[in-house]
PAKE-200065 format. One record per residue: residue in three letters; x, y, z of N, C-alpha, C in turn. Coordinates in steps of 0.02 Angstrom, whole numbers, plus 50000, padded with zeros to 5 digits. Example, Ala and Ser with C-alpha at 12.3 -4.5 7.8 and 13.67 -1.06 7.14 Angstrom:
2
ALA506604971650390506154977550390506604983550390 SER506424988850354506844994750357506455000250394 
***
This chain:
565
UNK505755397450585506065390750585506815391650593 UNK507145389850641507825388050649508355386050568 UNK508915388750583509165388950508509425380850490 UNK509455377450573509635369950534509185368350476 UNK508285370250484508015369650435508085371850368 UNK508445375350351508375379550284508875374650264 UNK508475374650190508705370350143509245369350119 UNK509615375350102510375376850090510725370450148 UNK510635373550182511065368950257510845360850261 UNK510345358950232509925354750254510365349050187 UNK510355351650142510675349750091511465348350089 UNK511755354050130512465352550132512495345550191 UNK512125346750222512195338850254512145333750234 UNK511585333550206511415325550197511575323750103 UNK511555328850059511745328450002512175321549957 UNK512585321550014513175318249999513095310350047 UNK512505308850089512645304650116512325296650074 UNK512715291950091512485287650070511835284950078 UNK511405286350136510995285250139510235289550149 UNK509685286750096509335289950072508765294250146 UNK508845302350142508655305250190507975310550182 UNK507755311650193507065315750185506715319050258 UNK506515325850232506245328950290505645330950259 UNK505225328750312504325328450289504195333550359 UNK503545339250336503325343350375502665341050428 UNK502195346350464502095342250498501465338050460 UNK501395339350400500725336650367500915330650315 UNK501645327250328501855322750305502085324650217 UNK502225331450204502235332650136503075333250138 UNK503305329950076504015331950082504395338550057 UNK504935341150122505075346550101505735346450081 UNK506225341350077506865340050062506895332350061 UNK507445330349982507365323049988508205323649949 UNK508655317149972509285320249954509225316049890 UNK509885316949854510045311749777509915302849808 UNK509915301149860510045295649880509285292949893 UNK508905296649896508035294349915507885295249849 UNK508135300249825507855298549741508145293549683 UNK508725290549688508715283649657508345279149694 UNK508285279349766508035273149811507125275049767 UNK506855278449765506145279549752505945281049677 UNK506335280649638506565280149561506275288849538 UNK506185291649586505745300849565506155304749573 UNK506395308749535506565316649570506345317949626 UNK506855324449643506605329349691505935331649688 UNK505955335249626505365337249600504825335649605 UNK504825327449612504045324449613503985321149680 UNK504285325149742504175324049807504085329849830 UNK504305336549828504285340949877503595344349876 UNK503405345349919502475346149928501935342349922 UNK502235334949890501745329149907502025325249962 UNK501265323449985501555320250029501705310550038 UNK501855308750087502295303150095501695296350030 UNK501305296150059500565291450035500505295649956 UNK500605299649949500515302949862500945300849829 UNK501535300749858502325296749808502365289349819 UNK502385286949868502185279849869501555275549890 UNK501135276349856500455273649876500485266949901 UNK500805262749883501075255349902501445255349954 UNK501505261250000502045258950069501445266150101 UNK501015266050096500565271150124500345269950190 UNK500585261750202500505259150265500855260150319 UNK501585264350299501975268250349501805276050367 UNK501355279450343501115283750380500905283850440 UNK500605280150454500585279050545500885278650574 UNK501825276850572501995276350606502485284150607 UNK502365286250534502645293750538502035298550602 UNK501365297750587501175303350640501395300950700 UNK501385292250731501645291650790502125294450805 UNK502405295750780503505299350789503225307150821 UNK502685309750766502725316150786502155318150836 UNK501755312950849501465313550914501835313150964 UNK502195306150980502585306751062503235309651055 UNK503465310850994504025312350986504715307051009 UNK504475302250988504825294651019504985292750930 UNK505795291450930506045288350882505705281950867 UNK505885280250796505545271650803505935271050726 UNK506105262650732506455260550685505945255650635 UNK506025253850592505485248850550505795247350498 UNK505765239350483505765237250413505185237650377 UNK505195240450301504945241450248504955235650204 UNK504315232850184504375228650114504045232450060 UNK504155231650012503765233349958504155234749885 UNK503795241549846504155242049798504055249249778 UNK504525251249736504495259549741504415259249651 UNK504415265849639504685268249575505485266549542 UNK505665265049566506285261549551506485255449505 UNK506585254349456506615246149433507165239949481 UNK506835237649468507065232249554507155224749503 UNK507695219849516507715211849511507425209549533 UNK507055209249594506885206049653506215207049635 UNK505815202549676504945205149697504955207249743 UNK505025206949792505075211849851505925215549882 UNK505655220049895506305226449913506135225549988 UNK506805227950032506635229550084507075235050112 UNK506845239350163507145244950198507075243350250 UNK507815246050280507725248150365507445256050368 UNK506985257950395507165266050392506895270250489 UNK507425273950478507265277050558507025282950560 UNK506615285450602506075291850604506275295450679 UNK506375303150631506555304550691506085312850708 UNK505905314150761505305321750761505855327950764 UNK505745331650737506225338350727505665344050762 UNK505905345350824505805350750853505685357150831 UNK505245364150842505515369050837505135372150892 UNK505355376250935505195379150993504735375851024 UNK504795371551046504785364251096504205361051073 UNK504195359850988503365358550968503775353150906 UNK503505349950892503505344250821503245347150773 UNK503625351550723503545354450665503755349950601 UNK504055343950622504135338250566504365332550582 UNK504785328250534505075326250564505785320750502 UNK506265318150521506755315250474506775308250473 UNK506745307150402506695298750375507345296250371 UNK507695294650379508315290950357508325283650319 UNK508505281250273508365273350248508935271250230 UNK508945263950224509475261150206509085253950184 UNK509375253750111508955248250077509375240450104 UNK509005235650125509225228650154509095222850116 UNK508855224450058508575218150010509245214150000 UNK509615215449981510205210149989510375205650054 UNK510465208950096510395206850158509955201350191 UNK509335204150170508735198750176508675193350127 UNK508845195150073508785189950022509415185450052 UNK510095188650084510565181650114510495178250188 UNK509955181850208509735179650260509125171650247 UNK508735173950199508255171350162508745164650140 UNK509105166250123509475160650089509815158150117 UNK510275160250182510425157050229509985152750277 UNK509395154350266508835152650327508715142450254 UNK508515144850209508325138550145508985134350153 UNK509655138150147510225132350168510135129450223 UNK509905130050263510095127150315509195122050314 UNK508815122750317508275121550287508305115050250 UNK508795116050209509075109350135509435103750174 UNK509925109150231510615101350244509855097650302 UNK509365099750346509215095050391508845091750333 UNK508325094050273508035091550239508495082950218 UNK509035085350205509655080850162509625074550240 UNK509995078050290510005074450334509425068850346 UNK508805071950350508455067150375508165063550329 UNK508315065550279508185057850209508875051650236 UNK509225054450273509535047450264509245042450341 UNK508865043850359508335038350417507595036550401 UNK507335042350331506795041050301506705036350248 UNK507145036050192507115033450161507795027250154 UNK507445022150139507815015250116507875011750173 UNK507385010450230507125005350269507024999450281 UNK507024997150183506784988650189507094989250120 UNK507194984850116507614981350038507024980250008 UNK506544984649989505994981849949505864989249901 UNK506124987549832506254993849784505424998349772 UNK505004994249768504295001249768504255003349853 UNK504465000349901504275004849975504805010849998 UNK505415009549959505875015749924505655021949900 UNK505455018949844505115023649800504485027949836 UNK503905024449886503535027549937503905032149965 UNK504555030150007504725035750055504815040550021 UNK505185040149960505615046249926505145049249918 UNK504585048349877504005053849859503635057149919 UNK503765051149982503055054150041503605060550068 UNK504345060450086504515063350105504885070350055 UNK504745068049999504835078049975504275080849973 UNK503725078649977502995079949965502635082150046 UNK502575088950073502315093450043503245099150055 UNK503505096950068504085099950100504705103950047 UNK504515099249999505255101949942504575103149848 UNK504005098249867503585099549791503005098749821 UNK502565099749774501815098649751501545091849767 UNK502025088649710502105083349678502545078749680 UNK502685073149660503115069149652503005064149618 UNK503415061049614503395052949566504285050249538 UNK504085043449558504645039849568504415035249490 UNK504935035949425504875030349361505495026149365 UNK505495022149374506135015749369506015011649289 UNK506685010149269506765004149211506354997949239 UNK505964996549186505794986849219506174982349230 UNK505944979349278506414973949306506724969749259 UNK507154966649268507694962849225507334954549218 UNK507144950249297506644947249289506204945849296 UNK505864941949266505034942549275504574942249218 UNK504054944349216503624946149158503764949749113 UNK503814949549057504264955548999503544960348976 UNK503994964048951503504971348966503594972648882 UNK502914975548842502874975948781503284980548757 UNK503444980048704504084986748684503734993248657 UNK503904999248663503725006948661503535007348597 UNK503335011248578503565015748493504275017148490 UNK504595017848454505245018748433505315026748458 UNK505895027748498505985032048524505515036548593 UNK505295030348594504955031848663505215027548743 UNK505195033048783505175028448855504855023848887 UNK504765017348906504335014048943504555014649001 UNK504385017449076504625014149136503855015149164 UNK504185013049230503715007049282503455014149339 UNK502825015649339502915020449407502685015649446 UNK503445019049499503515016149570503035019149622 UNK503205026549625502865029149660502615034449631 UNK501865038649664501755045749652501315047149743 UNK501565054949725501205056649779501235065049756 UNK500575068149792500245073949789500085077149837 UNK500075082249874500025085049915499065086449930 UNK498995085849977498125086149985497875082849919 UNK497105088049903496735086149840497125083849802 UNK497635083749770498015086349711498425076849714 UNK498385072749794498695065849786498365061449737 UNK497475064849735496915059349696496935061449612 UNK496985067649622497045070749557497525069649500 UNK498215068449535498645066249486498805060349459 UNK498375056149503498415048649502498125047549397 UNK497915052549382497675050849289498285050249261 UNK498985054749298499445050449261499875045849251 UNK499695039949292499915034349281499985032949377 UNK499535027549393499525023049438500175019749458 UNK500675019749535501075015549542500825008249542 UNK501145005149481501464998349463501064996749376 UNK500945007149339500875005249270501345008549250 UNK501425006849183501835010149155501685016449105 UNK502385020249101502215025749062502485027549019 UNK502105029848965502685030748902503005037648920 UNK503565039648880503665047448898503985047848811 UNK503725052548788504195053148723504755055048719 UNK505115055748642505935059648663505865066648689 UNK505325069648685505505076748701505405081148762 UNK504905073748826504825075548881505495075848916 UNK505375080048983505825082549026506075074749053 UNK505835067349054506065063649095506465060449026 UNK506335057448977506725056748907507205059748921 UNK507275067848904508005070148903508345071148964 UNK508065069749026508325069849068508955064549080 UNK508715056549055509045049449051509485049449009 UNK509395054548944510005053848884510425058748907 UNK510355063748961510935069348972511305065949020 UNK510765062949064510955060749122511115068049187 UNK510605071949180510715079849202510155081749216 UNK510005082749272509415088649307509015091049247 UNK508445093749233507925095549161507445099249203 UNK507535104849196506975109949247506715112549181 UNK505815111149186505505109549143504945117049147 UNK505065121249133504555127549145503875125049096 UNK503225127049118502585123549079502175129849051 UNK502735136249083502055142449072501995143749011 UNK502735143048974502485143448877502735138448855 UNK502495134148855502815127848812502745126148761 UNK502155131448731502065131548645501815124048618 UNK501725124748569501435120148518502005116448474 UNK502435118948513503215115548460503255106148514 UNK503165104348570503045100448590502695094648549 UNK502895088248555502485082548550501865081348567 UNK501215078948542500525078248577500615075348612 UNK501135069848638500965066548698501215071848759 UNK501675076148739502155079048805501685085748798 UNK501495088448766500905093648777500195093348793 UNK500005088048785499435083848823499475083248884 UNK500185081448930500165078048978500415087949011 UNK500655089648977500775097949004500025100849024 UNK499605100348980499195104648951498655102649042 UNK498815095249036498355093149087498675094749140 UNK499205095449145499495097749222499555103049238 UNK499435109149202499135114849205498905115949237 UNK498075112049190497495111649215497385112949301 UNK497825108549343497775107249401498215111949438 UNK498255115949408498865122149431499435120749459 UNK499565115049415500545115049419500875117049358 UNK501615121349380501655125449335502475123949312 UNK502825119649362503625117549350503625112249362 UNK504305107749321504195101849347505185102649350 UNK505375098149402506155096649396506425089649386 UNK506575087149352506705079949350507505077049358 UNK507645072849406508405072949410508315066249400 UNK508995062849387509035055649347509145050949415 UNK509175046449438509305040249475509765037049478 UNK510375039049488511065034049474511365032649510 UNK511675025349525512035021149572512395016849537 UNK513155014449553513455011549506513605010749444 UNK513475018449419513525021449339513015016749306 UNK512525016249358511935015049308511215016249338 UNK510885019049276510285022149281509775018449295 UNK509495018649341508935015649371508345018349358 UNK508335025649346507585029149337507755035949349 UNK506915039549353507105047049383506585048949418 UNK506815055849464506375057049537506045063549486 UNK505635065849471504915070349447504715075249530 UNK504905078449525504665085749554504355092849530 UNK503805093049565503355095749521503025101449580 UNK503005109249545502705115349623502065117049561 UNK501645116049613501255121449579501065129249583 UNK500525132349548500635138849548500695141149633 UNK500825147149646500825148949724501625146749765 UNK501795141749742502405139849759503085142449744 UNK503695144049737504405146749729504555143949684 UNK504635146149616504985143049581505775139549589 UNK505705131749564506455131449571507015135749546 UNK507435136049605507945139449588508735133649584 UNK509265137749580509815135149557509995128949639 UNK509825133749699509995128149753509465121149788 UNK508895124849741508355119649732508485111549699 UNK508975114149629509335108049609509735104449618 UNK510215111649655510795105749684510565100649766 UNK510025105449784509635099449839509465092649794 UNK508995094449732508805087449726509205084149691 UNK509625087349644510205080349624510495077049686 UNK510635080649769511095076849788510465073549839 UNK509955073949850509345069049880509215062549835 UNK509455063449762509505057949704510055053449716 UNK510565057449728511095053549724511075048549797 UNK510565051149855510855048549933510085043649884 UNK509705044349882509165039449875509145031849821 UNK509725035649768509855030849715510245022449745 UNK510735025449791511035020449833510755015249853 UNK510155018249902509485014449916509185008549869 UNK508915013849816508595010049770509075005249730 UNK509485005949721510125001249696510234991849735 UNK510244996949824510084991649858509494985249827 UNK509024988849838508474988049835508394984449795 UNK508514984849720508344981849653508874975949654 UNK509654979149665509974971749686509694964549712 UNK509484966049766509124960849814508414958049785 UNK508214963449751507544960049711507694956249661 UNK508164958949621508484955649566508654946749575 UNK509044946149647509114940149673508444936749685 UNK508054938849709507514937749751507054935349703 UNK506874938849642506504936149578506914931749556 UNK507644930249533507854924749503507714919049541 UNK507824917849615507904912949665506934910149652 UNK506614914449652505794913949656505534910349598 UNK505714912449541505684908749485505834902249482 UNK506654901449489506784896049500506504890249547 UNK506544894449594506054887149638505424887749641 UNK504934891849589504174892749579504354884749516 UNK504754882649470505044879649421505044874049449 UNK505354872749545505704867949540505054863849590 UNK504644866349597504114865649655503524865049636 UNK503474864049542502984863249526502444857249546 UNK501774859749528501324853849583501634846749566 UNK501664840349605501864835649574501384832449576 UNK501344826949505500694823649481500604816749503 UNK499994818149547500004809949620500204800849532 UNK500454801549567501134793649543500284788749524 UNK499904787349555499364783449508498624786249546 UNK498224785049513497524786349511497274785749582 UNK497494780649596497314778049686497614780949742 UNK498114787949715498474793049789498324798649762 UNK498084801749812497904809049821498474814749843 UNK498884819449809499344821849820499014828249843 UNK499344833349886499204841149895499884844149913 UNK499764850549891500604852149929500384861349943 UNK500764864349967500784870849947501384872749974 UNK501944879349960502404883149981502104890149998 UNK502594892550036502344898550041502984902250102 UNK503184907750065503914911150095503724915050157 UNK503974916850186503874919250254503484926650257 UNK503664928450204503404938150177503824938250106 UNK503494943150088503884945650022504624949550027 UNK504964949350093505534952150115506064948050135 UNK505694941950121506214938350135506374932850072 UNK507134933850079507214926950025507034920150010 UNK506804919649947506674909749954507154905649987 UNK507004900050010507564897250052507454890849976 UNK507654884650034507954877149992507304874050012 UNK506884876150033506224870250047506104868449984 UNK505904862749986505714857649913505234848749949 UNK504974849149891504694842349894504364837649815 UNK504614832449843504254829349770503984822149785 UNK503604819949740503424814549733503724808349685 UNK503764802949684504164797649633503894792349620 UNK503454788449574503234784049571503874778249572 UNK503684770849613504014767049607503664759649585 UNK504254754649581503734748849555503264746749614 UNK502804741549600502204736149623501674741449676 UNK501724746749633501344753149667501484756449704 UNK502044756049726502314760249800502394765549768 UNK502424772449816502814780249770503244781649842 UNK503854786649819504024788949865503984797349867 UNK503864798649935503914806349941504364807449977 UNK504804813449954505334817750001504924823350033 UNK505154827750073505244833350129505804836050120 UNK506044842250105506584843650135507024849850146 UNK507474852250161507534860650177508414859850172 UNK508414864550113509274865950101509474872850158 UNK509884871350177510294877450231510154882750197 UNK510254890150227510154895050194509474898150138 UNK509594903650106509304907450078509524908650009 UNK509064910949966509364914649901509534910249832 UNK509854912749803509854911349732510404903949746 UNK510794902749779511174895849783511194890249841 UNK510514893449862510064888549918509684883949867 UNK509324888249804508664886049765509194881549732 UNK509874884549705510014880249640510444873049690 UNK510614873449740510824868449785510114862949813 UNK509474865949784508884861349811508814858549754 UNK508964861949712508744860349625509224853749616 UNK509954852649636510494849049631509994842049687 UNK509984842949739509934836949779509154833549750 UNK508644836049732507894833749693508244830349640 UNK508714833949621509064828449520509284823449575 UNK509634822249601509884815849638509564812049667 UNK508944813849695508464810849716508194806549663 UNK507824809649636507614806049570507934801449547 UNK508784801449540509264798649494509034789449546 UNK509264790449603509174786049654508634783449671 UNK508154784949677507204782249684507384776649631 UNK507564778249567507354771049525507644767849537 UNK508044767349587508604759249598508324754449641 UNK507924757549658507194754849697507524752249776 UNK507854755849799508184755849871507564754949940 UNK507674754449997507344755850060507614764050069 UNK507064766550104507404775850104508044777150141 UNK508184772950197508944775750231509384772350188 UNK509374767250135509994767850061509964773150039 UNK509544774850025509634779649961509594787150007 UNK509684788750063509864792950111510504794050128 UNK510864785850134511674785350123511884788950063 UNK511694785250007511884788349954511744790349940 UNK511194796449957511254803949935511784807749969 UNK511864807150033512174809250071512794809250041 UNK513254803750019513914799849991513874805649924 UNK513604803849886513584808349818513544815549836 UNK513234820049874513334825749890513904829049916 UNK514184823649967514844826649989515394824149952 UNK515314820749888515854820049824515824825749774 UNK515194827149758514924834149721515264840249729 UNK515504840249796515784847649830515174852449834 UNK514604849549846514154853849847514294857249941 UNK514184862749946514064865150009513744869050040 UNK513014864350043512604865850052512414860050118 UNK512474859650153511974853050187511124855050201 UNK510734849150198510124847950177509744843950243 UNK509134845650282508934840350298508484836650258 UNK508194830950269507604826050217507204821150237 UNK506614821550233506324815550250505934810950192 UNK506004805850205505874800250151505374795550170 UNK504974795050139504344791150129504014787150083 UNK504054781950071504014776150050503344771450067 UNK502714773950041501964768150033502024765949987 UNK501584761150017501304754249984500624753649978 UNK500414754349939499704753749952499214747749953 UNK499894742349926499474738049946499764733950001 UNK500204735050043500484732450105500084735550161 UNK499894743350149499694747550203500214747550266 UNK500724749150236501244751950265501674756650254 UNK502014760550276502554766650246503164767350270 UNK503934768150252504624768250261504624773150268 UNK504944775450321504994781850336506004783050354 UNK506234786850337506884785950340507244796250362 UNK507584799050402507504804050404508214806750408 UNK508524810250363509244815250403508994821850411 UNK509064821450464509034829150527508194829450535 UNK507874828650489507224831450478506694832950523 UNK506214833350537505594834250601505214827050580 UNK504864824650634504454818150619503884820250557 UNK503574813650554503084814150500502414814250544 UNK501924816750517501174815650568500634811750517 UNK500294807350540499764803350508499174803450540 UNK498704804850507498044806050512497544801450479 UNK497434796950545497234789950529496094793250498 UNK495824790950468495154791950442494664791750518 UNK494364796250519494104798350561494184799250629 UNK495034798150649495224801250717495124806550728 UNK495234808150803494884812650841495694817750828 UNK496334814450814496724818450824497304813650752 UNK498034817450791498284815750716498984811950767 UNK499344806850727500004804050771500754807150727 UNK500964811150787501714813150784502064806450772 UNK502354803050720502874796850747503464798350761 UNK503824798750800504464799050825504824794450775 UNK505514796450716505724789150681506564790450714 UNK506774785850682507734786250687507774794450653 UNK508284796850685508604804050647509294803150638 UNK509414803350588510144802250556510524809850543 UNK511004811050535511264818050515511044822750464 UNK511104827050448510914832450396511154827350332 UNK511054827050266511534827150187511904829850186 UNK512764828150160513054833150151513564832150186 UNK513324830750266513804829150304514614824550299 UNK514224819850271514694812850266514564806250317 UNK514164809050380514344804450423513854798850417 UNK513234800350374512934790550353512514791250429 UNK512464784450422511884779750501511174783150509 UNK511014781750434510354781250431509864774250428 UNK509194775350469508794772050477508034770450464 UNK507984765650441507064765850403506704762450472 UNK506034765950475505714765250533504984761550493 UNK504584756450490503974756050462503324757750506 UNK502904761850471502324765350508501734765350468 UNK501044760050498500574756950480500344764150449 UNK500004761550383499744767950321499224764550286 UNK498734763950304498264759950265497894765350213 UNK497374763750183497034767250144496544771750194 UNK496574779250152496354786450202496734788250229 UNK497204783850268497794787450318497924792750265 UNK497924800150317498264805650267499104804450294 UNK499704805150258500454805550287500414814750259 UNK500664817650318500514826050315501664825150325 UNK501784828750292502654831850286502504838450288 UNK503254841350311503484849350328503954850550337 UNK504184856250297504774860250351504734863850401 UNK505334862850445505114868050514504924874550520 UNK504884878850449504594884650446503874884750471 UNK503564879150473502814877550471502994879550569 UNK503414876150623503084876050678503794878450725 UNK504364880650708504704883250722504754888450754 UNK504654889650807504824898250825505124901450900 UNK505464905450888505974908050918505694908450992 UNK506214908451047505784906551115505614897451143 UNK505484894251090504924889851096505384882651102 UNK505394877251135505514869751120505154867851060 UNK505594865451012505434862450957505034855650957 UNK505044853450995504644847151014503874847051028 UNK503944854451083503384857451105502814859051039 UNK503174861950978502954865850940502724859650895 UNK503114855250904502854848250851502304844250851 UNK502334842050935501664842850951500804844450950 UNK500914848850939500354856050909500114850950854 UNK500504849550800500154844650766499774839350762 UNK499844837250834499434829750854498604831750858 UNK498484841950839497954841950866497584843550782 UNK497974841750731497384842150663497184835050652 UNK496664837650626496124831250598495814835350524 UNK495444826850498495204831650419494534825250433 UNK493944825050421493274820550408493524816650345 UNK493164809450363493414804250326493034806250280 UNK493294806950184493234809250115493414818050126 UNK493614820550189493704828650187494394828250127 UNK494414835350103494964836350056495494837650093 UNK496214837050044496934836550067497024844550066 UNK496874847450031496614853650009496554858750071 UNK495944856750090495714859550146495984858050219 UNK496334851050216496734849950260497424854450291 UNK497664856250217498314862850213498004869550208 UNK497514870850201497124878550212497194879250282 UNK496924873950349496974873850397497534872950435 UNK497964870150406498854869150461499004876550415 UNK498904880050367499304887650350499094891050391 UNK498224890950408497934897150452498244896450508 UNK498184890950557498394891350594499004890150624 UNK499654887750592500234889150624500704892650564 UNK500354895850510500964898950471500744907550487 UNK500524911250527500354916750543501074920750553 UNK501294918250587501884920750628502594916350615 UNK502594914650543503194910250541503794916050518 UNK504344913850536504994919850514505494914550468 UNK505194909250440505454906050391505044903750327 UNK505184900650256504774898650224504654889750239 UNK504154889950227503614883850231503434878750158 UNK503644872850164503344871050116503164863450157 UNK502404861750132501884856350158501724851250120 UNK501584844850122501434839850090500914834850131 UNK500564834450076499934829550115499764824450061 UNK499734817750078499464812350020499144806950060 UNK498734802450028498504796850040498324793749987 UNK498044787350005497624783249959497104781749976 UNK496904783849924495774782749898495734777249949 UNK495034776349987494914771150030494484769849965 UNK494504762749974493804757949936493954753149963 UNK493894746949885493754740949913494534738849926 UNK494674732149951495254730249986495554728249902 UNK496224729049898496544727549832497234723249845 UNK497284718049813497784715349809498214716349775 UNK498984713849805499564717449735499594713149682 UNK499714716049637499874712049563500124704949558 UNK500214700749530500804695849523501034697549450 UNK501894695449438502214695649382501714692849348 UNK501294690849329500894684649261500304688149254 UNK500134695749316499514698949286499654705449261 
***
């Protein structure tokens, strides 16, 4: 053997080099290994030289093949190494570059040289460079996924559909209960109540988790769960489940014990905040098989909390309005009770979608003297919480005025007159209606409004009347006019707002029309009369609707009263 081989020499070379070097013979047994392969492989010299490569590391035994390849063609070859040596290591997996090279001796492959150089750092910032970058598109594209519609649980959907299967297991969205609405029973003392918004699960595991708590029930959480202390720190709570001991609460080790069960094994919970105030918290949850959260795991989801909280802030804002305004005019729209025994009242409302705000539609009924009643129609400008309380204002005035016992375009003036003294600013259209039941006639009086339609007892169709149209309420400018339109007993008088036939594209006249084509069978219900104008022209309305239908009982012919009866 050539003296480069001898060990003396072999040693003064590589001894000193930083990187870990070894010369294996041709039966793969090692015959020199420097100080640098023996920290890299945690063994002495000693417990390499004459064993071979697969005897010292049985766990990387899978690189022997590529050692005889070297010394078959005698062709270098480079390879990364994973695994783990004798060495104590931080990491779960180690990695090496290492290069192979065939050592000649009289023109034959008598061995050949390992060279290594450990890369686990390297890979691990590669690894972690590869997850950063991973996080910002993650980050990025939550802001086109989530917060779509101003509607606070379809929020809460995106947020969970989109970390789910990508960032957890699991998920679930808990919000505070709404402010209004239905009041919600109070906790045990020192317990959480919130509302789940959302949950979601990855495959099997979406049906499975649904035992703990259904979006739109609520859930208790005690003081000592991860979402509890999460709200009083107001701070990220990475919740490890693998020993959680018996020092836990039965409710928060119950609900551990069961999530186990299903082989989830972490949970991360970050808080919900927008406008320094807490709205709820986002629940992230890996189960076993998955990466435990780590430190950039959190700072992803606090700042996916913070871009989503905005949202939901939105969100609850607008609902917040949206339930007060709903209430109120669910209050102000209550059924009204037909004025005497002998008129048949029906009404119904109904908002365009749950996305959109209540508007000013309103209607009521008014008993007046020698049997007459009057009914309004009518639609305040705009949307929202000071549309309702601006419909709420012109119905009190209405009322105030009906008992002065006017013709409807008076008391159209002077609604009109009193509104624009009020400083209300709101303008209103209205239509006014005024039977008799025992004249069998009706006043019809209108600012801005759409005609009225009457549906005489057993016509084949129904009559649009064209009346005077006077200006919106509000206005100031007056020149209103009462039109009289034959109303005998059965005649149904059907009212609306233009949400009912309104729509974009279309002549409004055209669309008014359409109405000439309902009918109801003489004794059919008023009832069923408005089941049929909703089906068929409230499908496609992009406003809210509110309908009115009345008549009087047909019987026998009745005369009006005199003062002396």
């Amino acid at each position: 053997m050539p003296s480069f081989f001898d060990p003396k020499t072999v040693a003064a070379l590589f001894d000193g080099n930083p990187a870990a070097v070894a010369v294996l013979d041709h039966d793969l047994r090692y015959t020199y290994v420097n100080p640098a392969l023996e920290r890299l492989n945690g063994l002495p010299a000693d417990s390499h030289i004459g064993r071979t490569f697969s005897q010292v590391l049985p766990e990387l035994r899978g690189q022997a093949a590529a050692l005889r390849a070297v010394l078959a063609d005698g062709e270098p070859r480079e390879e990364t190494i994973q695994g783990q040596t004798w060495a104590p290591a931080d990491a779960d997996q180690r990695f090496w570059r290492a290069t192979y090279h065939r050592l000649d001796a009289n023109g034959e492959g008598c061995g050949l040289m390992a060279i290594v150089v450990e890369i686990t750092d390297l890979t691990r910032q590669r690894e972690e460079l590869e997850q950063a970058r991973g996080h910002v598109a993650l980050l990025s594209t939550a802001a086109v996924r989530i917060g779509t519609t101003l509607d606070m649980d379809t929020t809460c959907r995106e947020l969970t559909d989109f970390v789910v299967p990508d960032f957890a297991d699991v998920a679930a969205v808990d919000v505070f209960p709404p402010e209004v609405g239905h009041s919600v029973r109070r906790p045990a003392p020192g317990v959480v109540r919130l509302r789940r918004a959302a949950l979601r699960g990855d495959g099997d595991l979406d049906e499975q988790v649904q035992r703990f708590g259904h979006p739109g029930e609520y859930v208790d959480f005690a003081p000592d769960s991860a979402v509890t202390r999460c709200l009083a720190e107001n701070e990220p709570v990475l919740d490890d489940w693998e020993g959680h001991g018996q020092e836990r609460s039965s409710l928060t080790s119950d609900r551990i014990a069961a999530s186990r069960a299903l082989g989830l094994r972490q949970a991360l919970v970050v808080p919900l905040m927008a406008r320094n105030r807490l709205l709820g918290t986002l629940s992230l949850v890996r189960a076993e098989g998955s990466p435990a959260f780590g430190d950039q795991d959190v700072a992803v989801a606090r700042e996916l909390a913070v871009r989503a909280a905005v949202d939901l802030d939105h969100a609850r804002r607008y609902d917040h309005e949206h339930s007060i305004a709903r209430e109120l005019q669910r209050s102000l729209l209550s059924e009204p009770r037909g004025p005497h025994p002998h008129v048949e009242i029906a009404t119904r409302y109904l908002p365009a979608d749950e996305g959109v705000l209540v508007g000013g539609d309103w209607f009521d009924v008014v008993p007046l003297q020698d049997g007459r009643h009057l009914k309004a129609m009518g639609d305040v400008m705009g949307h929202g919480v000071e549309a309702a309380v601006a419909m709420s204002q012109y119905r009190s005035l209405l009322r105030l005025l009906a008992g002065e016992d006017l013709p409807p375009h008076r008391i159209l003036e002077q609604l009109d007159t009193m509104v624009e003294r009020s400083g209300l600013d709101r303008a209103a259209t209205c239509l006014l209606a005024v039977v008799d039941r025992f004249g069998g006639v009706c006043e019809v009086a209108s600012a801005g409004h759409l005609p009225p339609v009457f549906i005489d007892p057993g016509a084949a169709g129904a009559r649009v009347v064209p009346v005077p149209v006077g200006p919106p309420l509000g206005t100031g400018f007056g020149g209103y006019r009462t039109a009289s339109v034959p109303c005998g007993p059965g005649t149904v008088l059907f009212m609306y707002t233009d949400g009912l036939v309104e729509r974009r594209g279309e002549d409004i006249d055209v669309s008014v029309q359409r109405l000439a084509s309902l009918t109801l069978p003489r004794g059919g219900h008023l009832d069923d009369l408005l089941d049929q104008v909703l089906d068929r022209f409230g499908e496609d309305a992009e406003d809210d609707i509110a309908v009115l239908a009345s008549r009087i009982r047909e019987g026998p012919p009745v005369v009006r009263p005199t003062p002396s009866d």
